[in-house]
Structures are given as structure tokens and as C-alpha cells.
mmCIF file of the C-alpha atoms, coordinates in Angstrom:
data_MODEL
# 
_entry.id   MODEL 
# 
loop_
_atom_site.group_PDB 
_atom_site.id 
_atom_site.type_symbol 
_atom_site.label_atom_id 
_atom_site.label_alt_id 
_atom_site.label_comp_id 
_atom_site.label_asym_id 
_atom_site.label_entity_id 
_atom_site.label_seq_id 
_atom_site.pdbx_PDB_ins_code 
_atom_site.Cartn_x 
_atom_site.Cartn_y 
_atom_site.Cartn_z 
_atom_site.occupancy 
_atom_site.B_iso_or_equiv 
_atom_site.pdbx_formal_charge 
_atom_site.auth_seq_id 
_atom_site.auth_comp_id 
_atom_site.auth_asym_id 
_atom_site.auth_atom_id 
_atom_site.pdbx_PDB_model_num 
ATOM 1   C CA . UNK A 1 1   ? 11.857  10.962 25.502 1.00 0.00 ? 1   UNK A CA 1 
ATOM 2   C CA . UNK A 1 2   ? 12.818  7.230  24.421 1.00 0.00 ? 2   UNK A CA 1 
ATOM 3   C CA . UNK A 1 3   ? 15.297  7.351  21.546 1.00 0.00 ? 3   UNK A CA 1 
ATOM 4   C CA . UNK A 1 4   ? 13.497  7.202  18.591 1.00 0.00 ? 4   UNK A CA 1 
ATOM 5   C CA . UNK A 1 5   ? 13.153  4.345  15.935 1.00 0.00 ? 5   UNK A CA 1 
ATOM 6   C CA . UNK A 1 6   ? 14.516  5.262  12.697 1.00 0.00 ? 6   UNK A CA 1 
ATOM 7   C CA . UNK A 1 7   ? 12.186  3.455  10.103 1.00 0.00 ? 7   UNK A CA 1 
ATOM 8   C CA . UNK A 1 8   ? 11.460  3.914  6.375  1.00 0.00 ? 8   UNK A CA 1 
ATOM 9   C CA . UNK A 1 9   ? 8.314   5.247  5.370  1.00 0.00 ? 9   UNK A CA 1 
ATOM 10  C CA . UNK A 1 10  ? 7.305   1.603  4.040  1.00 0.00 ? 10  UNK A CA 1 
ATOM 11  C CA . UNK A 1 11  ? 7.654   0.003  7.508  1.00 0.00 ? 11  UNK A CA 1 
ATOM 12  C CA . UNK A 1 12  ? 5.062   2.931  8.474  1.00 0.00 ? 12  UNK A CA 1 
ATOM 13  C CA . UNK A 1 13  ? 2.862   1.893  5.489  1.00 0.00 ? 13  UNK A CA 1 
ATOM 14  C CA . UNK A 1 14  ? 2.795   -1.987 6.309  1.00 0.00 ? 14  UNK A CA 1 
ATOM 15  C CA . UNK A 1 15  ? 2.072   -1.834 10.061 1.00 0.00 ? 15  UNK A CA 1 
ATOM 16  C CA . UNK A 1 16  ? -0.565  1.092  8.872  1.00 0.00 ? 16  UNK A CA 1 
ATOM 17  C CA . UNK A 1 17  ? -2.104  -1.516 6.604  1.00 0.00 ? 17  UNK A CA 1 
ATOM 18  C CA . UNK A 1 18  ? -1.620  -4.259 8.878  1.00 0.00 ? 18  UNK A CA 1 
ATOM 19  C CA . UNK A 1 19  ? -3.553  -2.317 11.678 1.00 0.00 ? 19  UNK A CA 1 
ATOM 20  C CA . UNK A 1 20  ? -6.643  -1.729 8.891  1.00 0.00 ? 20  UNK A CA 1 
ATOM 21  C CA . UNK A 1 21  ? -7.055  -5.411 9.211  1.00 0.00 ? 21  UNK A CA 1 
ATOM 22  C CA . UNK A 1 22  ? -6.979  -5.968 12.616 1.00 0.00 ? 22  UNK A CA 1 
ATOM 23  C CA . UNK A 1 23  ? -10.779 -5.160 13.270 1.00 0.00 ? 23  UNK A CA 1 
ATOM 24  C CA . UNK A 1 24  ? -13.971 -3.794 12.269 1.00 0.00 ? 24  UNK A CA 1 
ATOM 25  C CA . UNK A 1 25  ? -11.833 -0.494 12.561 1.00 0.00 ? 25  UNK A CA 1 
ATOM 26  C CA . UNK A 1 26  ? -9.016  0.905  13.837 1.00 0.00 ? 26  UNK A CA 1 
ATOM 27  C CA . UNK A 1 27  ? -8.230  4.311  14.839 1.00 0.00 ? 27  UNK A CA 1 
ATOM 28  C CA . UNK A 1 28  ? -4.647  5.397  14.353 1.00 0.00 ? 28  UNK A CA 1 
ATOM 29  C CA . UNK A 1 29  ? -3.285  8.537  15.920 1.00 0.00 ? 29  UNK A CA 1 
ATOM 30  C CA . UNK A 1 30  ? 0.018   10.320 14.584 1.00 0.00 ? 30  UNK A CA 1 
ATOM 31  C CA . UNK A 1 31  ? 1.448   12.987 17.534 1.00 0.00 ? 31  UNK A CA 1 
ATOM 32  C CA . UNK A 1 32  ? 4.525   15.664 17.421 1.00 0.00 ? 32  UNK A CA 1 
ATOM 33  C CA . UNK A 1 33  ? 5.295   18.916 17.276 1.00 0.00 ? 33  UNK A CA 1 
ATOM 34  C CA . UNK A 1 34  ? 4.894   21.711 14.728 1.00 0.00 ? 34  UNK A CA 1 
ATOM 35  C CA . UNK A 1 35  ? 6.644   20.545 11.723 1.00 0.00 ? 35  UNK A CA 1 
ATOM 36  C CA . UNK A 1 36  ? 7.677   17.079 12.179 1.00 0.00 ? 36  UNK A CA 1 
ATOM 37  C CA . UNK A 1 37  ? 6.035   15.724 9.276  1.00 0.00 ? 37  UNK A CA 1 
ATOM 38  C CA . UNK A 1 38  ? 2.881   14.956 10.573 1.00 0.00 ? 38  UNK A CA 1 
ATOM 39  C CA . UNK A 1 39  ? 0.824   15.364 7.777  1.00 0.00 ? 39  UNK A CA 1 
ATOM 40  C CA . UNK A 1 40  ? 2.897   14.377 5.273  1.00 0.00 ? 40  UNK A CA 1 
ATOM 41  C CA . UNK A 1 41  ? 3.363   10.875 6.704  1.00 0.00 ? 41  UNK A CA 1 
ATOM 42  C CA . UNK A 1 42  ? -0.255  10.395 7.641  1.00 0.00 ? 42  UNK A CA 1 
ATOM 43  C CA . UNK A 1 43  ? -1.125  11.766 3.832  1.00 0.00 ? 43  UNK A CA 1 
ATOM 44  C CA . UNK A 1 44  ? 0.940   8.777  2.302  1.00 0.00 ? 44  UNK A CA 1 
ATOM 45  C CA . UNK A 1 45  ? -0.521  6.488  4.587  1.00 0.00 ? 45  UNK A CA 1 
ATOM 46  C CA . UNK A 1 46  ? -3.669  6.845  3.491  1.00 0.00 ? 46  UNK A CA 1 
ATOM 47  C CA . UNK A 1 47  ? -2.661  6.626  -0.128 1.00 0.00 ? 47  UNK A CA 1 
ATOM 48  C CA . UNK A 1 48  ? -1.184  3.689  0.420  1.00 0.00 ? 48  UNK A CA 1 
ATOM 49  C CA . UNK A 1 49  ? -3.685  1.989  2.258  1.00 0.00 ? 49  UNK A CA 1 
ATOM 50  C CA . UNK A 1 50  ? -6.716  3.153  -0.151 1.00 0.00 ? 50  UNK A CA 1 
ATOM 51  C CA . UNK A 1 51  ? -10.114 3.279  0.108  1.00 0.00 ? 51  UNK A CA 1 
ATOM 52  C CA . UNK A 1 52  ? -10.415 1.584  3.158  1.00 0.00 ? 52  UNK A CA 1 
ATOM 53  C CA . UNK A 1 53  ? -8.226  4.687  5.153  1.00 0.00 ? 53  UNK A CA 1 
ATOM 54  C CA . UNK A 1 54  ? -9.250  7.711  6.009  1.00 0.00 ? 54  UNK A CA 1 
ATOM 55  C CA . UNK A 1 55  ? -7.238  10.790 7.002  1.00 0.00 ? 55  UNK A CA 1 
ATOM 56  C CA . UNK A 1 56  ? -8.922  13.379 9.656  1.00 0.00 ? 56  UNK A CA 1 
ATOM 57  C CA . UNK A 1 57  ? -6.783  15.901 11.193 1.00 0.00 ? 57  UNK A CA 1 
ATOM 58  C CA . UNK A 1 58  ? -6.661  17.084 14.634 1.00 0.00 ? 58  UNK A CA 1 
ATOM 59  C CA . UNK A 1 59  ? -6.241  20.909 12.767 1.00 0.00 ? 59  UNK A CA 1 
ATOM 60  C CA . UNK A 1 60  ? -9.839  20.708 11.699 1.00 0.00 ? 60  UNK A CA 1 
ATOM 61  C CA . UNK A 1 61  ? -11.235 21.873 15.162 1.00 0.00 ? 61  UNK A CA 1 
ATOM 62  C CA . UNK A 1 62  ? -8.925  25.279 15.249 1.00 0.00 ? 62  UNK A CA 1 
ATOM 63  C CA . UNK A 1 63  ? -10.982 27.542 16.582 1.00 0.00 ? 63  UNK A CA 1 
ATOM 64  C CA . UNK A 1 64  ? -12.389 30.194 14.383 1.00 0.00 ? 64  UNK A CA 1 
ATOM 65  C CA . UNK A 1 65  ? -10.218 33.535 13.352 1.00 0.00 ? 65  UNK A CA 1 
ATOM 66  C CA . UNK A 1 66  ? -13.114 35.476 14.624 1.00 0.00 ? 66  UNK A CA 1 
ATOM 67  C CA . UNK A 1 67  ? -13.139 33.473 17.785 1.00 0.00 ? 67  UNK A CA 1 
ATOM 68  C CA . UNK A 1 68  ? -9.759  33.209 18.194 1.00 0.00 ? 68  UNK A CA 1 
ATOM 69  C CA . UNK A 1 69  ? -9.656  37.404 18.082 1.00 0.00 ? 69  UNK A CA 1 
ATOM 70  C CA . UNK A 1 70  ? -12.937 37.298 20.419 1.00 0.00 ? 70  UNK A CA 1 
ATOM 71  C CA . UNK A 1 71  ? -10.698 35.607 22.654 1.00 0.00 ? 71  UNK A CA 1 
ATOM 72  C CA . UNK A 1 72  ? -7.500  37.703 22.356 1.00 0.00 ? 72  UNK A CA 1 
ATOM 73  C CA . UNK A 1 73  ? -5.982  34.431 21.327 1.00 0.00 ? 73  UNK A CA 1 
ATOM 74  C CA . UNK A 1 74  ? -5.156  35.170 18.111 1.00 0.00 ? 74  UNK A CA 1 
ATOM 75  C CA . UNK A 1 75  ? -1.648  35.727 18.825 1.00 0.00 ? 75  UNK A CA 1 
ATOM 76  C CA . UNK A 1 76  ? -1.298  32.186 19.845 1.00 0.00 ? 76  UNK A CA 1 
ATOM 77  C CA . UNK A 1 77  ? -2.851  30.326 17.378 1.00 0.00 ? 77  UNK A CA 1 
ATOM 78  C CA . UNK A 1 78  ? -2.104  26.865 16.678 1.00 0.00 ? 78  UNK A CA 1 
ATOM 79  C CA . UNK A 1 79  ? -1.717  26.419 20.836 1.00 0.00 ? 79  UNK A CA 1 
ATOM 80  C CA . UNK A 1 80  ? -3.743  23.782 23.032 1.00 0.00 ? 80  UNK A CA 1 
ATOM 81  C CA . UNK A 1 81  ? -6.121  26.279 23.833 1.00 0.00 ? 81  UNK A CA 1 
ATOM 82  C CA . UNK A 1 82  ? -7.267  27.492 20.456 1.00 0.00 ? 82  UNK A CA 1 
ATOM 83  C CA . UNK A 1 83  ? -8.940  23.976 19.690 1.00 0.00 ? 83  UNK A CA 1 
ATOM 84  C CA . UNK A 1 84  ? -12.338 22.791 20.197 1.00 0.00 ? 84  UNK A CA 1 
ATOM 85  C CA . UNK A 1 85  ? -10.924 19.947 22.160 1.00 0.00 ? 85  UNK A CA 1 
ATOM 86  C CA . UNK A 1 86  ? -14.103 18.569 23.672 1.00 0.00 ? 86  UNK A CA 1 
ATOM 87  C CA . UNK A 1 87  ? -15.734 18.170 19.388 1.00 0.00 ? 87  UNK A CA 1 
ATOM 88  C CA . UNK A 1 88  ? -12.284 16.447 18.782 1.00 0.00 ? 88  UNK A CA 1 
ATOM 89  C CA . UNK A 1 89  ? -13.021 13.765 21.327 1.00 0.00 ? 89  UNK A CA 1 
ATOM 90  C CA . UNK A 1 90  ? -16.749 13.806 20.265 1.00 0.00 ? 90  UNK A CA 1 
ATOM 91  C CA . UNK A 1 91  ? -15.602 12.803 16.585 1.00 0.00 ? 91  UNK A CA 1 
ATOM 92  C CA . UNK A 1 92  ? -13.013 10.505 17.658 1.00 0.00 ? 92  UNK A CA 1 
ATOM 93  C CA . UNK A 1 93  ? -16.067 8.614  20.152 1.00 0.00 ? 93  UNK A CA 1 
ATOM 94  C CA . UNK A 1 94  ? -18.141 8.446  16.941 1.00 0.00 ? 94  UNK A CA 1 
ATOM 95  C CA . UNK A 1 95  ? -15.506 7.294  14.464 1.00 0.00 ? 95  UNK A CA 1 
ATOM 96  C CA . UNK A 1 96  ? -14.703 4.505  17.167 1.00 0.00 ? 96  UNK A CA 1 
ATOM 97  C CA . UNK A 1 97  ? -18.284 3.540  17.717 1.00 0.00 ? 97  UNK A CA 1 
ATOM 98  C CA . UNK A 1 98  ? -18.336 2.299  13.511 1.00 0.00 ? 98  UNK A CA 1 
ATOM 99  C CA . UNK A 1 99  ? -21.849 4.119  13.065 1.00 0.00 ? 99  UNK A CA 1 
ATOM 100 C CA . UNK A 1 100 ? -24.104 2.912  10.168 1.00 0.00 ? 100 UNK A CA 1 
ATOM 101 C CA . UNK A 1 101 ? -24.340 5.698  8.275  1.00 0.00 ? 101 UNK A CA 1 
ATOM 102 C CA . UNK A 1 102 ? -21.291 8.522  7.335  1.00 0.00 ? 102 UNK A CA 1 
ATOM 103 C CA . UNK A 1 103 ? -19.607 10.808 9.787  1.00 0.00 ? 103 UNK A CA 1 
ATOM 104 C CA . UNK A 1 104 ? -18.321 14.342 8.808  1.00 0.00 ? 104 UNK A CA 1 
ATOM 105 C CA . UNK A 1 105 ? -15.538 15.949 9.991  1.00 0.00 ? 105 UNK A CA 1 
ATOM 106 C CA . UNK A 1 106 ? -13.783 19.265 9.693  1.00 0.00 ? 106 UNK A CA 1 
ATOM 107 C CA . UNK A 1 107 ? -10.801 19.929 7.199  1.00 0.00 ? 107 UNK A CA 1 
ATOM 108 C CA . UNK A 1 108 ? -8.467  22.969 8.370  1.00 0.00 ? 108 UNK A CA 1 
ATOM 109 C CA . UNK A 1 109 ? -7.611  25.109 5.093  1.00 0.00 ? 109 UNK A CA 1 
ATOM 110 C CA . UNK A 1 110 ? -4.291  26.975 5.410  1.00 0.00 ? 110 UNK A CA 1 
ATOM 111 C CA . UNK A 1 111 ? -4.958  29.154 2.708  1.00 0.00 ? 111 UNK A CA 1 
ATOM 112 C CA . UNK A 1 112 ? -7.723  30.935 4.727  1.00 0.00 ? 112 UNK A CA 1 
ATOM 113 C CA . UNK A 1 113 ? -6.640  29.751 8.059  1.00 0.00 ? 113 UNK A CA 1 
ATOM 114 C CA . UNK A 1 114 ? -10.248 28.829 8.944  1.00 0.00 ? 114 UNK A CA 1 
ATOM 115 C CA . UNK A 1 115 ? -12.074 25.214 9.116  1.00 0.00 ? 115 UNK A CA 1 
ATOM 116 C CA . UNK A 1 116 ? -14.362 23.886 7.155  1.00 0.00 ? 116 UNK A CA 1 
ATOM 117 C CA . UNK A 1 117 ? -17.217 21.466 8.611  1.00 0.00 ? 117 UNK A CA 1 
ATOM 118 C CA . UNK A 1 118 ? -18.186 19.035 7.135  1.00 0.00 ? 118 UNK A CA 1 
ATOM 119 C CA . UNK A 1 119 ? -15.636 18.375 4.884  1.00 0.00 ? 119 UNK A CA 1 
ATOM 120 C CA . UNK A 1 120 ? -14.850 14.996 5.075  1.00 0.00 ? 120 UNK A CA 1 
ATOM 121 C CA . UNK A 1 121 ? -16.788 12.073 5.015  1.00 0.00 ? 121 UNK A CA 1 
ATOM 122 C CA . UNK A 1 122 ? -15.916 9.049  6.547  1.00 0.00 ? 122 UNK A CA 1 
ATOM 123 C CA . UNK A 1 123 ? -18.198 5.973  5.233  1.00 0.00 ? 123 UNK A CA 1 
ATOM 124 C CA . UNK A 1 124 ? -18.836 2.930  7.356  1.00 0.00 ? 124 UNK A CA 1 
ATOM 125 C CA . UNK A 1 125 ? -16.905 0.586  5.229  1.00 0.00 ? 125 UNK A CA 1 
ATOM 126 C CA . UNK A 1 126 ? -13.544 2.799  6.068  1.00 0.00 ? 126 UNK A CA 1 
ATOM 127 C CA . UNK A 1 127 ? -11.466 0.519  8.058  1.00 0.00 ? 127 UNK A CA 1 
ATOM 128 C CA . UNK A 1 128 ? -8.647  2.902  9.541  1.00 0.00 ? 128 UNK A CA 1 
ATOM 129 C CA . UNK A 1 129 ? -8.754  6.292  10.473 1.00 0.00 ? 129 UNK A CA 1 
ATOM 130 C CA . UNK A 1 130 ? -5.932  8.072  10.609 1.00 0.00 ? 130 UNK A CA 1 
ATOM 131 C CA . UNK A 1 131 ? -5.515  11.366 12.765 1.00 0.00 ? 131 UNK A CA 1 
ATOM 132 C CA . UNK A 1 132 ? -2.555  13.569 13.279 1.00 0.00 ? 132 UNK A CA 1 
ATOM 133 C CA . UNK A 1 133 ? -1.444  16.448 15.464 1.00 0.00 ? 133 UNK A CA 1 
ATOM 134 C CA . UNK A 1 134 ? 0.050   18.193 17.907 1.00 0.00 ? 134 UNK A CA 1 
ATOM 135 C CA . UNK A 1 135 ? -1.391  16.809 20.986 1.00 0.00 ? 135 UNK A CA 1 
ATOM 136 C CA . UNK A 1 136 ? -3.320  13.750 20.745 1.00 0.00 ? 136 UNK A CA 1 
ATOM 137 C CA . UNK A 1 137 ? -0.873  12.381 23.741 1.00 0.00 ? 137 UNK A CA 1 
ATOM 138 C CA . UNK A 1 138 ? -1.522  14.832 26.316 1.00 0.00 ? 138 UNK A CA 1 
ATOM 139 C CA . UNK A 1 139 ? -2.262  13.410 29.833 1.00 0.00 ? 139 UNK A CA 1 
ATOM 140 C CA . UNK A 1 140 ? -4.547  16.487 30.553 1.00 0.00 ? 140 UNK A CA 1 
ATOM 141 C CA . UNK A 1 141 ? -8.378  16.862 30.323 1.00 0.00 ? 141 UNK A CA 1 
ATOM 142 C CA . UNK A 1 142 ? -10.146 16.342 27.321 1.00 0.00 ? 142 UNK A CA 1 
ATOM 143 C CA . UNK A 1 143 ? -7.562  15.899 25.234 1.00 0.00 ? 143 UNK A CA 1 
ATOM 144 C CA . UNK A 1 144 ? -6.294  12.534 27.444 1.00 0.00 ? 144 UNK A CA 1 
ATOM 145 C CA . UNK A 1 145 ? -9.669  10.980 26.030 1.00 0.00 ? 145 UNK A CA 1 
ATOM 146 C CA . UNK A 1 146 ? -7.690  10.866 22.756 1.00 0.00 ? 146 UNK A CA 1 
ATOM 147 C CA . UNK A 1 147 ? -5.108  8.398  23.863 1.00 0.00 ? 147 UNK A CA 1 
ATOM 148 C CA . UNK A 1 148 ? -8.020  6.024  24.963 1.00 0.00 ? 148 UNK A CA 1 
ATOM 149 C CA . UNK A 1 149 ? -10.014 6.185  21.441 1.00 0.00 ? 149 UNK A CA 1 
ATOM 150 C CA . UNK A 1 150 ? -6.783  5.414  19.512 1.00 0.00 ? 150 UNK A CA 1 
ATOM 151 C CA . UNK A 1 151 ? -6.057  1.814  18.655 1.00 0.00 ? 151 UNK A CA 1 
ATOM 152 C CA . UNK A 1 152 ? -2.305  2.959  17.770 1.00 0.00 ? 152 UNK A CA 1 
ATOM 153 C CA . UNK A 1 153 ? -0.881  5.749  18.354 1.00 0.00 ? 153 UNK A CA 1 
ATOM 154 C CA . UNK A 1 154 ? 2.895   6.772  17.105 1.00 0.00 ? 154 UNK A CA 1 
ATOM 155 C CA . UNK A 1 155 ? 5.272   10.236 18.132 1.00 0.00 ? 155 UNK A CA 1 
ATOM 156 C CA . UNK A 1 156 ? 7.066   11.478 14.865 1.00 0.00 ? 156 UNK A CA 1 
ATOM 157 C CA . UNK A 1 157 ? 10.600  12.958 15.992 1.00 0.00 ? 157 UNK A CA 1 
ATOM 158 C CA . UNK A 1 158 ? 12.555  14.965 13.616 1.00 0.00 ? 158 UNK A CA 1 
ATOM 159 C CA . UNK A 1 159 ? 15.909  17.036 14.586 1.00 0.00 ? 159 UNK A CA 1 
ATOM 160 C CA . UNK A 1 160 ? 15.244  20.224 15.413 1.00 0.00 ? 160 UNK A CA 1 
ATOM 161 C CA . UNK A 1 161 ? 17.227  22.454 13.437 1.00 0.00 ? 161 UNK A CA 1 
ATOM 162 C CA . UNK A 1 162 ? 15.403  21.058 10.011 1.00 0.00 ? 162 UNK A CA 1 
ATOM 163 C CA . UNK A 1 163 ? 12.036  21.024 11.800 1.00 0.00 ? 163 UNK A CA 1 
ATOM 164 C CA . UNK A 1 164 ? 12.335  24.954 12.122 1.00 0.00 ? 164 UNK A CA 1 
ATOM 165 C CA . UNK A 1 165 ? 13.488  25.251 8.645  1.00 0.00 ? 165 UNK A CA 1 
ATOM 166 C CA . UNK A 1 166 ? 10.528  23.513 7.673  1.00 0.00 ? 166 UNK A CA 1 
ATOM 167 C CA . UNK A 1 167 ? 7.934   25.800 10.036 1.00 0.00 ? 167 UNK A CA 1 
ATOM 168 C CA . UNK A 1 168 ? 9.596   28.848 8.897  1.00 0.00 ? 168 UNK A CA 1 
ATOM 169 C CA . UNK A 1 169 ? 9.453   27.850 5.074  1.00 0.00 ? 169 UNK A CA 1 
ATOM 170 C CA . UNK A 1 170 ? 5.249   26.647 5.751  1.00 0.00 ? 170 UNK A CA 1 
ATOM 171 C CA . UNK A 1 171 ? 4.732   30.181 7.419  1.00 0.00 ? 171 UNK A CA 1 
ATOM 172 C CA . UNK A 1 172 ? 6.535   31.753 4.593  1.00 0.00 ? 172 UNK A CA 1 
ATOM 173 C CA . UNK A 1 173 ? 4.474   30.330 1.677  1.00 0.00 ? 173 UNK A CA 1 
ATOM 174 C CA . UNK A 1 174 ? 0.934   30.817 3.195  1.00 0.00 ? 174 UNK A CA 1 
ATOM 175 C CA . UNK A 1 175 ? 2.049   34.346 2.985  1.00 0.00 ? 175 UNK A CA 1 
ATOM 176 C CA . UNK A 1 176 ? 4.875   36.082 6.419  1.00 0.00 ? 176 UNK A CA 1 
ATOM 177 C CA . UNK A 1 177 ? 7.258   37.211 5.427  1.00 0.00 ? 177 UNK A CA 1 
ATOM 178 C CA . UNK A 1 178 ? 10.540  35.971 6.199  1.00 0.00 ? 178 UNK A CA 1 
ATOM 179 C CA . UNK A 1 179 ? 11.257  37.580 9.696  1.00 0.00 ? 179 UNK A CA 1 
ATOM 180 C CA . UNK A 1 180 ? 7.818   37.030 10.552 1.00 0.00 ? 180 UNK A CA 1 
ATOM 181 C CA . UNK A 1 181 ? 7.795   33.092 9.656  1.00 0.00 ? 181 UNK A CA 1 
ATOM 182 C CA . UNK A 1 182 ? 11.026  32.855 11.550 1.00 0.00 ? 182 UNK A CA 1 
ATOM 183 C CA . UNK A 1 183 ? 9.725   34.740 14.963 1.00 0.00 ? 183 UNK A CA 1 
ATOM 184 C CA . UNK A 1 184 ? 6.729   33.202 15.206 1.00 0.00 ? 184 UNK A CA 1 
ATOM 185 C CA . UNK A 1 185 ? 8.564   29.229 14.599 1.00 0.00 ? 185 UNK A CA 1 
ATOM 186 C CA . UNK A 1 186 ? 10.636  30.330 17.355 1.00 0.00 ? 186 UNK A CA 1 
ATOM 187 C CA . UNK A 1 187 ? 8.272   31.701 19.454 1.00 0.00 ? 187 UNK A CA 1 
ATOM 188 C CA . UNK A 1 188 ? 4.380   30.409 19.651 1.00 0.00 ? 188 UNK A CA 1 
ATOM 189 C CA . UNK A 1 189 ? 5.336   27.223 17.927 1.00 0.00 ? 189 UNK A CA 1 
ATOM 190 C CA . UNK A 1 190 ? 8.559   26.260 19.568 1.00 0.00 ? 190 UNK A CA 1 
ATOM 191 C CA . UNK A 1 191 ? 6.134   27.011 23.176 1.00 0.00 ? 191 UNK A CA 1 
ATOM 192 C CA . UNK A 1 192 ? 3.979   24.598 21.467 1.00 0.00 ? 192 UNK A CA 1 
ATOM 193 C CA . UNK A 1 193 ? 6.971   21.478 20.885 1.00 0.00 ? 193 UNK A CA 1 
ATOM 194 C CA . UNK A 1 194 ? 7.733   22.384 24.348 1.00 0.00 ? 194 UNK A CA 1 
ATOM 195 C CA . UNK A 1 195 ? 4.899   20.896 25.620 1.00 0.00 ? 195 UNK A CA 1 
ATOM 196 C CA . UNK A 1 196 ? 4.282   17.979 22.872 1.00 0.00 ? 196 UNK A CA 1 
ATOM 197 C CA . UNK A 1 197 ? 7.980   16.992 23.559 1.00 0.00 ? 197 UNK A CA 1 
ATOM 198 C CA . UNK A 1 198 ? 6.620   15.481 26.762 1.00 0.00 ? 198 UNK A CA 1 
ATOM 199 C CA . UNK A 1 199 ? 3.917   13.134 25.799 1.00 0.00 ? 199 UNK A CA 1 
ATOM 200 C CA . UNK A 1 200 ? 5.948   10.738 23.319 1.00 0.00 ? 200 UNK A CA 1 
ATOM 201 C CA . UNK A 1 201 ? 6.338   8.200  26.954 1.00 0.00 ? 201 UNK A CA 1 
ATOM 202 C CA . UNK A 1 202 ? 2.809   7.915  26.213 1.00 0.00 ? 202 UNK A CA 1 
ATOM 203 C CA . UNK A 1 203 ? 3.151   6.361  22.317 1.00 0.00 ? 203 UNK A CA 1 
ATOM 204 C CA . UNK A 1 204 ? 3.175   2.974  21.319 1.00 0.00 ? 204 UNK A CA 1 
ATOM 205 C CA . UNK A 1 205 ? 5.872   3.951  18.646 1.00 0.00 ? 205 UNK A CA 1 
ATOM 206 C CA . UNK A 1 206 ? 8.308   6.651  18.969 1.00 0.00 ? 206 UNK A CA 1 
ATOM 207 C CA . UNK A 1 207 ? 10.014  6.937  15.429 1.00 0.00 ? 207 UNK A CA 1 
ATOM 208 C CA . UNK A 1 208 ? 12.188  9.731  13.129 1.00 0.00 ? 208 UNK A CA 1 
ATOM 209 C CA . UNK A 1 209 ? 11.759  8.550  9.108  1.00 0.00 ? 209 UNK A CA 1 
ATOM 210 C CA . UNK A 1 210 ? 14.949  6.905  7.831  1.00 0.00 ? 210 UNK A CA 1 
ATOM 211 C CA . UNK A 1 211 ? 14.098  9.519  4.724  1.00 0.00 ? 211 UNK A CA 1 
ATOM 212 C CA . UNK A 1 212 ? 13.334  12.892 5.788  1.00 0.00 ? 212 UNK A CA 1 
ATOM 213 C CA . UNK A 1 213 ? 10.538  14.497 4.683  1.00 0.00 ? 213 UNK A CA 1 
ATOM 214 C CA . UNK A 1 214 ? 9.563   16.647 1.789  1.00 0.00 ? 214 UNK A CA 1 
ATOM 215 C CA . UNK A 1 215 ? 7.734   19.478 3.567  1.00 0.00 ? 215 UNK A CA 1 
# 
């Protein structure tokens, strides 16, 4: 991986903004791995910009628990196969397209670890969409439709050590305890970052925030 850009959040914000007016709409895509700040940055972002921004996560098309156990995947949650990858590209197509009338998406809520369709709209007078996740970059079918449908697309770095901190404190307060949280950020989501780590070539922006990150 290129060595990242170190940029303030603010930078982020105005070439965020600055992409919103670019076109009819603009799809921006924010890629890493588990706990680099993902949604945190894209969440301020779309503050920032307003109205005219949208934010629609990647972690909306988890598969379901009950799938997820069909599956015997439920160990692995959270990895490349436990997505509906083919509606992710589906929503992205539509988003891009700038349809006349709303689209829905899916919201991922962590306090029951299941998503939620149709739980957020995204009007036709939205000008930038921003999505975030763990593999919007990857050169492998579907998911390297994403890299097409995004108008931007930026890696989000942060140094390891405080990136597991950070995993093991999220797993923590939705409700493992503390040897849990810790064994699964070293195990399912560190296989996870193994594989992200290798699609930042494949961002326009590789960057680690000049001020780290609350959570």
C-alpha cells in the first residue's frame, strides 16, 4: 500500500463538498478495514455537506442472523461472504442512474445485529452519496462493480495497534465481553483487514486523519 496522506478531517469535508457539485450526482465510496473510522468520517461528511448528502452503508446488506446460521456462517460474520453483494451493486446502479422518484436502502442496526430495509431514503434532489465499508475496492466479482459506480473513492488507514483497540472496545459495548471482543478483533476481523489491506492501489485517495478518531 502507497503511504498514506495525512489530512484533517476539513480537507475531507471540502473535496466531499466539492465533489457534490461536480454533477447531477456523485457517488462517493469510503473503503478500509474493520475499525478504521469508516463510519465516523463518512457520518461527518454528510453533516457537513447537508441536505444535499446522503450516507448509505455497505453494512446494510449483512446477511440475515438467521441466514447467516442457515449457512453455518455465523461464526464469520462481518466477512465478504456474509453480504448480499449482488443487492449492493443493484443499489449502487440505481443511486447512479439519478431515478425520479426515491430509492430505499438498508440501514445495519448493531444493537440487533440485523438490517433493516428500507430504511433510508435517498430523494432525487440528493447530490452525493456517500458509502462506506470494508470492501468496496475489491478486484473480485460483484463486488469489482463497486469501484466502477463510484465517482470517488478514498482508503482510510489508521495504525493498527489503535484500530484493534477500537474493534475490541465496539465489540465490547454492543455487549462480549472483554476476552470475547478481543478474540474475535484478532481473529475474524483481523482475516477480514487482511484482505481489505490489498485493495487501497485501487483508491483515488489513500489517507490516515491528521486527528484520530473518536470511535
Amino acid at each position: 500500500m502507497a503511504a498514506p496522506r495525512v489530512l484533517p478531517v476539513a480537507e475531507l469535508v471540502d473535496r466531499a463538498r466539492a465533489l457534490a457539485e461536480a454533477g447531477p450526482r456523485q457517488l462517493l465510496g469510503i473503503a478500509g478495514a474493520p475499525g478504521a473510522g469508516k463510519s465516523t468520517l463518512a457520518e461527518r461528511i454528510v453533516a457537513e455537506v447537508g441536505p444535499a448528502a446522503r450516507l448509505v452503508p455497505m453494512d446494510g446488506f449483512h446477511l440475515a442472523q438467521s441466514e447467516l446460521e442457515r449457512l453455518g456462517r455465523a461464526d464469520r460474520k462481518g466477512a465478504v461472504d456474509t453480504f448480499d453483494a449482488n443487492g449492493y451493486v443493484s443499489l449502487l446502479r440505481r443511486l447512479h442512474l439519478l431515478e425520479p422518484t426515491p430509492v430505499y436502502a438498508p440501514l445495519f442496526r448493531r444493537d440487533l445485529e440485523e438490517p433493516i430495509a428500507g430504511a433510508i431514503e435517498v430523494p432525487p434532489e440528493v447530490r452525493l452519496v456517500v458509502t462506506e465499508g470494508n470492501y468496496l475496492l475489491l478486484p473480485t466479482p460483484p463486488w469489482d462493480e463497486v469501484r466502477s459506480l463510484l465517482h470517488e473513492a478514498w482508503f482510510l488507514d489508521l495504525d493498527a495497534e489503535l484500530r484493534l483497540r477500537r474493534l475490541t472496545a465496539r465489540h465490547v459495548a454492543y455487549g462480549r465481553s472483554p476476552a470475547q471482543a478481543r478474540a474475535w478483533a484478532l481473529g475474524s476481523d483481523e482475516r477480514n483487514a487482511a484482505l481489505v489491506s490489498g485493495t487501497a492501489d485501487r483508491a483515488d485517495l489513500v489517507v490516515r486523519l491528521a486527528e484520530a478518531p473518536a470511535r
